[in-house]
C-alpha positions as CSV (number, residue, x, y, z in Angstrom):
1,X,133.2,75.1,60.5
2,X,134.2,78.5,59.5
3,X,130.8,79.9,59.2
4,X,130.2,78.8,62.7
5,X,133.2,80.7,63.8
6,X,132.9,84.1,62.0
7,X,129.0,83.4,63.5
8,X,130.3,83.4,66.8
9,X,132.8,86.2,66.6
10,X,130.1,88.3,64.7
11,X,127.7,87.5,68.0
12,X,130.4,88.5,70.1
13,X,131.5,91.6,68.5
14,X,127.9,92.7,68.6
15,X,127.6,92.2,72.3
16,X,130.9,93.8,73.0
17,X,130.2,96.9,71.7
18,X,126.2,97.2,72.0
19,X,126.7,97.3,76.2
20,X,127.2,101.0,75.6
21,X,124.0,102.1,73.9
22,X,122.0,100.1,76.6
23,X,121.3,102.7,79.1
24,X,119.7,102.2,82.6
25,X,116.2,104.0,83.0
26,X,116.0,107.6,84.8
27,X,114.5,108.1,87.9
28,X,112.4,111.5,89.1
29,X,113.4,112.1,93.1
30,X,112.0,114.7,94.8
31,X,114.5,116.3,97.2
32,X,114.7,118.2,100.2
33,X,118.4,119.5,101.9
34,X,120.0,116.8,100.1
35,X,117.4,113.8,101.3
36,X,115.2,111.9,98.6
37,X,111.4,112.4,99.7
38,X,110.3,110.2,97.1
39,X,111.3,108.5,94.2
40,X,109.9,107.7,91.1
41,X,111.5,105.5,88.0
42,X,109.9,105.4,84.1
43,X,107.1,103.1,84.0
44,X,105.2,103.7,87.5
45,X,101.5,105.9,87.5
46,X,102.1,109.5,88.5
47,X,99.1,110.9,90.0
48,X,99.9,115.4,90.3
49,X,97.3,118.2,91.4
50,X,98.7,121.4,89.2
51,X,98.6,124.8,90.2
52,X,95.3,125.0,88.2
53,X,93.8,122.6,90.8
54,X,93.4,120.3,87.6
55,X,94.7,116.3,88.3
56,X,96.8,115.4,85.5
57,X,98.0,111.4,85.9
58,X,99.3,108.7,83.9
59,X,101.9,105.9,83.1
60,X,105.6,108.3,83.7
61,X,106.7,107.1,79.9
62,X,110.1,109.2,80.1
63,X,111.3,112.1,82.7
64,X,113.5,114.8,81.3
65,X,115.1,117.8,82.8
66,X,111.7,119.7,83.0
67,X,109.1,117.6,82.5
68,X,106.9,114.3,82.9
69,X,105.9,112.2,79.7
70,X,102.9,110.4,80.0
71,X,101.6,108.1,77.7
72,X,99.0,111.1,76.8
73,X,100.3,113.9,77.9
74,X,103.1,115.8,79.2
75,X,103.5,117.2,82.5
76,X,105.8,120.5,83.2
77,X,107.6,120.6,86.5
78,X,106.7,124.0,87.0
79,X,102.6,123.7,86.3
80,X,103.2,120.9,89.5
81,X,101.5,121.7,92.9
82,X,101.2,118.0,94.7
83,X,102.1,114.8,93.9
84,X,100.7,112.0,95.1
85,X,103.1,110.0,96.8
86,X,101.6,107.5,98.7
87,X,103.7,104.4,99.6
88,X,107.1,106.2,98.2
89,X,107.9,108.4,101.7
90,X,109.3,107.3,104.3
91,X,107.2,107.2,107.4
92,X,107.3,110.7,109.6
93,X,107.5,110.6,113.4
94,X,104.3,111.4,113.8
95,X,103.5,107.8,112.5
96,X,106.4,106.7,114.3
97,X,104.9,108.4,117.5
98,X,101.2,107.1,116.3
99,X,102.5,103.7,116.3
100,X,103.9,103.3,119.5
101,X,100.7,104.9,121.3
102,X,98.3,102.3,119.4
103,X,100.5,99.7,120.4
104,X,100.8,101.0,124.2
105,X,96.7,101.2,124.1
106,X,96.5,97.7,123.4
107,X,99.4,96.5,125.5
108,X,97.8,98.4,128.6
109,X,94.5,97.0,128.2
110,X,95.6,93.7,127.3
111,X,97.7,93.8,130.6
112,X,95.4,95.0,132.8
113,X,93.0,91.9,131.7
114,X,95.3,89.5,132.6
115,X,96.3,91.1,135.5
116,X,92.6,90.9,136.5
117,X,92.0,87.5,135.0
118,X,95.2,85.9,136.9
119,X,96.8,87.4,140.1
120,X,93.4,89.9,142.1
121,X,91.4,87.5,143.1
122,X,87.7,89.3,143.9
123,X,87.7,91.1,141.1
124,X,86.2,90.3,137.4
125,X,85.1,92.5,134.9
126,X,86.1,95.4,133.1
127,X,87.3,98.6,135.1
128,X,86.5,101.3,133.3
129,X,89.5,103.9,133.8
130,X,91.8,101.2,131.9
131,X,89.3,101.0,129.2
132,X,88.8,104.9,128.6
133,X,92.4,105.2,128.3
134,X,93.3,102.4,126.4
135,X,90.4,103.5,123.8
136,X,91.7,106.9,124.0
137,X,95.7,105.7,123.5
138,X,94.7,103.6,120.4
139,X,92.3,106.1,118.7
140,X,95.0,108.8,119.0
141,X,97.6,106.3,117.6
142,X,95.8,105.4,114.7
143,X,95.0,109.5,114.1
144,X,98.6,110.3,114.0
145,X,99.1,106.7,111.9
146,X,96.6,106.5,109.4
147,X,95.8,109.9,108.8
148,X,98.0,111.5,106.7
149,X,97.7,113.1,103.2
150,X,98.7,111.0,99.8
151,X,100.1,114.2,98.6
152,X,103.5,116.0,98.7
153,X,103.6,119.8,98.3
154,X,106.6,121.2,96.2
155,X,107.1,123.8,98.2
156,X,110.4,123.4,99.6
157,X,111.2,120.2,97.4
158,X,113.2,119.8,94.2
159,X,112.5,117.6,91.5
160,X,115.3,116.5,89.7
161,X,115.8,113.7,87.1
162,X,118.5,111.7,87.3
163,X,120.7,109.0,85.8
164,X,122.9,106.1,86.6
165,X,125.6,108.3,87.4
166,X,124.4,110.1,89.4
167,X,124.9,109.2,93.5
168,X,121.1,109.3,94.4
169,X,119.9,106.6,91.8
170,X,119.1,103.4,93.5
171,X,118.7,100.1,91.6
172,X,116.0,98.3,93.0
């Protein structure tokens, strides 16, 4: 029984005090007047175009002050032209804008067919003013939607790694 106990006590003493040398992972964000751009944490595939218009990528294995470590190679901040940052931004209001007009393109045509189909009687078909500018509403939509560059200049951003303290880190 008293081997169980000074078990115990030795299991909870170890617990107690190994809480501090566990430390939360860091996270690269690129900033912009105080907004995060995009965020990165240790661990996801980093994708950058460098000023030598060489691509350098690989799994982000640690982020200090300067630099990115890869699993084979190490990235300075200041070599760093683009980043690819596709699915980490937030959408801009031109795909905001580009969403609305696909969805009005649709909505008008889809409208105007049941207007046709259910309440002018005469009439069947498709006119072709409604479908010029429904075509024309949707292909402009999904321009401003879908095109739109995977990669993030630095100019103007910050990258900055931070820690657990600091008030941009987000626990996901």
């Amino acid at each position: 029984m008293n081997g169980i106990v000074k078990h115990i006590l030795l299991l909870i003493f170890f617990t107690v005090f190994s809480v501090g040398i566990v430390t939360a992972q860091n996270q690269l964000i690129m900033m912009k007047r105080g907004t995060v751009v995009a965020r990165f944490i240790e661990g996801d595939h980093i994708k950058c175009l460098l000023k030598n218009k060489k691509i350098a990528e690989g799994l982000a294995v640690r982020f200090n002050d300067y630099s990115i470590i890869t699993l084979n190679d190490t990235i300075l901040f200041s070599t760093i032209d683009k980043i690819n940052v596709r699915g980490r931004r937030k959408p801009s209001a031109l795909n905001k804008l580009g969403s609305v007009l696909m969805i009005a393109g649709v909505g008008y045509f889809a409208i105007d067919e049941i207007n046709t189909l259910f309440f002018v009687k005469g009439q069947s078909g498709l006119d072709s003013d409604v479908a010029i500018t429904s075509l024309s509403l949707a292909a402009v939509g999904a321009a401003f939607r879908f095109i739109r560059s995977p990669y993030q200049k630095l100019r103007g951003l910050s990258l900055r790694t931070i820690d657990p303290s600091s008030r941009y880190y987000r626990y996901d």
